[in-house]
C-alpha positions as CSV (number, residue, x, y, z in Angstrom):
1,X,194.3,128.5,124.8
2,X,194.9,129.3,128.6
3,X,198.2,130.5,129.5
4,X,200.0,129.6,132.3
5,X,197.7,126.7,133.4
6,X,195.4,123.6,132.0
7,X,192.0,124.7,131.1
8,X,189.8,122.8,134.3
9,X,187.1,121.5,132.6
10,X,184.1,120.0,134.0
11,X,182.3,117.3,132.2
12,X,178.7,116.3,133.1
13,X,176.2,113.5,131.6
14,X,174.6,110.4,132.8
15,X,176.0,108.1,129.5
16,X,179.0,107.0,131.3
17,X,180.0,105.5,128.0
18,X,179.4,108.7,126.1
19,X,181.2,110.7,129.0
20,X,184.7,108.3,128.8
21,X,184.6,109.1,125.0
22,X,184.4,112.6,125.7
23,X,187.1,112.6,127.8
24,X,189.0,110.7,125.8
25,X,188.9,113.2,123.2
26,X,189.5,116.1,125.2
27,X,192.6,114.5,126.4
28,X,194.0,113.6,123.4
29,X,193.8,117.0,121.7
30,X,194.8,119.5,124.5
31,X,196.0,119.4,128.0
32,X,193.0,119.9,129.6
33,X,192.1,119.4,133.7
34,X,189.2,117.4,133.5
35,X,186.6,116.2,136.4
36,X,184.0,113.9,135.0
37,X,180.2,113.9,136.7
38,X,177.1,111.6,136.4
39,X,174.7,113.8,137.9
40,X,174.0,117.7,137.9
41,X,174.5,117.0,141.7
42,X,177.8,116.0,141.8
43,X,178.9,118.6,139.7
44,X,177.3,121.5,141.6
45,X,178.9,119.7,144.7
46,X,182.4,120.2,143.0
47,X,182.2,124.2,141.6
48,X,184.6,125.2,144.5
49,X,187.0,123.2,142.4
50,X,186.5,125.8,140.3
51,X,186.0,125.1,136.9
52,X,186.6,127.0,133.7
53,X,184.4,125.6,131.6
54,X,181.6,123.3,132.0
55,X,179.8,120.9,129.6
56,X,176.8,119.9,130.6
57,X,174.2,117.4,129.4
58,X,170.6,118.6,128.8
59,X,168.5,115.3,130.1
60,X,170.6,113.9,133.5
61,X,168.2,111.4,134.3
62,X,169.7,107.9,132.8
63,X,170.5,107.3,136.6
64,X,168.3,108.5,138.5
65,X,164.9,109.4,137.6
66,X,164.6,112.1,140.0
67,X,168.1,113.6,139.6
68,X,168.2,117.5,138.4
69,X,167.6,118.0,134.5
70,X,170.7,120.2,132.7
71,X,168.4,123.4,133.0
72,X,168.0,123.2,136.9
73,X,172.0,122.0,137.0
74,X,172.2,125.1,134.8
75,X,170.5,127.6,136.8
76,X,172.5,126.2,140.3
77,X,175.8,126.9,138.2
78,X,174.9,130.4,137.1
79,X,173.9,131.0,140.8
80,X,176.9,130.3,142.4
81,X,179.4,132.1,139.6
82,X,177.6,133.5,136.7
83,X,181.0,133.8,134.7
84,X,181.5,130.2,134.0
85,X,181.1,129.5,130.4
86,X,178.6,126.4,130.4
87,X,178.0,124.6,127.1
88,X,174.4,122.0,127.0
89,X,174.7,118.7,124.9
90,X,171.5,117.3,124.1
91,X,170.7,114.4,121.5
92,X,167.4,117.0,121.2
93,X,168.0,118.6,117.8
94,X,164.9,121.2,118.6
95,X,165.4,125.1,118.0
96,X,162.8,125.6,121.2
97,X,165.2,123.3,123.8
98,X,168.4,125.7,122.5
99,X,166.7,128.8,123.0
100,X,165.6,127.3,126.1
101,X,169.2,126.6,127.3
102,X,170.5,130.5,126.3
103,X,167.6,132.0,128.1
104,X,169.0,130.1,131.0
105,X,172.5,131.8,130.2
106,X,174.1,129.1,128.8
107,X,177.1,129.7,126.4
108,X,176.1,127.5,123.5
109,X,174.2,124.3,122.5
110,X,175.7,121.5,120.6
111,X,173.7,118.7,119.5
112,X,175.0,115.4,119.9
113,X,176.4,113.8,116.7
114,X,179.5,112.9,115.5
115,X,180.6,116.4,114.9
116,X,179.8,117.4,118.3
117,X,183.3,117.1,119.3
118,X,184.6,119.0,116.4
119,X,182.3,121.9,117.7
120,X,183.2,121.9,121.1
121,X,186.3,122.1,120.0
122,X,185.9,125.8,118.5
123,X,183.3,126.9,120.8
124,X,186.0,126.7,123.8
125,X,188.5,128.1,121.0
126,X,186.4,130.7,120.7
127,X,186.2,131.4,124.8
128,X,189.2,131.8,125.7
129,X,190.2,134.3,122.5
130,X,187.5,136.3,123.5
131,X,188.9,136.4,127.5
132,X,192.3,137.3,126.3
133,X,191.1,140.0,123.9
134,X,189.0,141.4,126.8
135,X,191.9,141.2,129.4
136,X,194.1,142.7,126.6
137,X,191.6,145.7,126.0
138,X,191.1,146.3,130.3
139,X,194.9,146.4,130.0
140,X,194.9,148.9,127.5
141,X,192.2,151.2,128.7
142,X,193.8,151.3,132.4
143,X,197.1,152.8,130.6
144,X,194.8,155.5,128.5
């Protein structure tokens, strides 16, 4: 997917259960980076580490009741680097908690299920062809 390096990818809920599974996953299908986060906090804490992609949960409050939600983690992310691809997860199969999430600029919204992985998968597929067709096309335009 990314040349040279791993893909960095940040992974954020507050199922530490469902977040080691995740990870798990990633792992054994690509080489990516991977920093794991329980709280939107903690991962806004981290975004000098510079992530490429982030994955972030809707709902964040499993561990603290008064922790930020995935919107407000959402809208701290897009505030410090508007570029970074950021994909919710949410158990909430609702159309308005999707549109929700892309009017707050996120890349996409999987629900969670068992083909949520699966999903991911081709959504970050999809990301990176699209930077390297758009890096390919600046190229090409800067020779015209």
């Amino acid at each position: 997917m990314k040349s040279g390096s791993r893909i960095k990818l940040f992974l954020v809920d507050d199922d530490a259960v469902f977040l080691k599974l995740l990870k798990i996953e990633f792992l054994q299908h690509a080489d990516f980076e991977i920093e794991t986060y329980a709280t939107g906090e903690l991962c806004v804490a981290h975004l000098s580490h510079n992530p490429d992609i982030i994955i972030l949960d809707y709902y964040l409050d499993g561990i603290d009741k008064n922790a930020a939600n995935g919107i407000e983690t959402l809208d701290k992310i897009k505030s410090y680097r508007a570029d970074i691809p950021v994909i919710m997860l949410s158990q909430q199969d609702k159309i308005d908690v999707a549109v929700t999430c892309m009017h707050h600029q996120a890349y996409d919204y999987v629900v969670k299920s068992e083909t949520a992985f699966l999903r991911l998968q081709k959504i970050i597929t999809g990301i990176f062809s699209y930077q390297k067709m758009e890096k390919e096309l600046n190229w090409y335009m800067e020779r015209m």
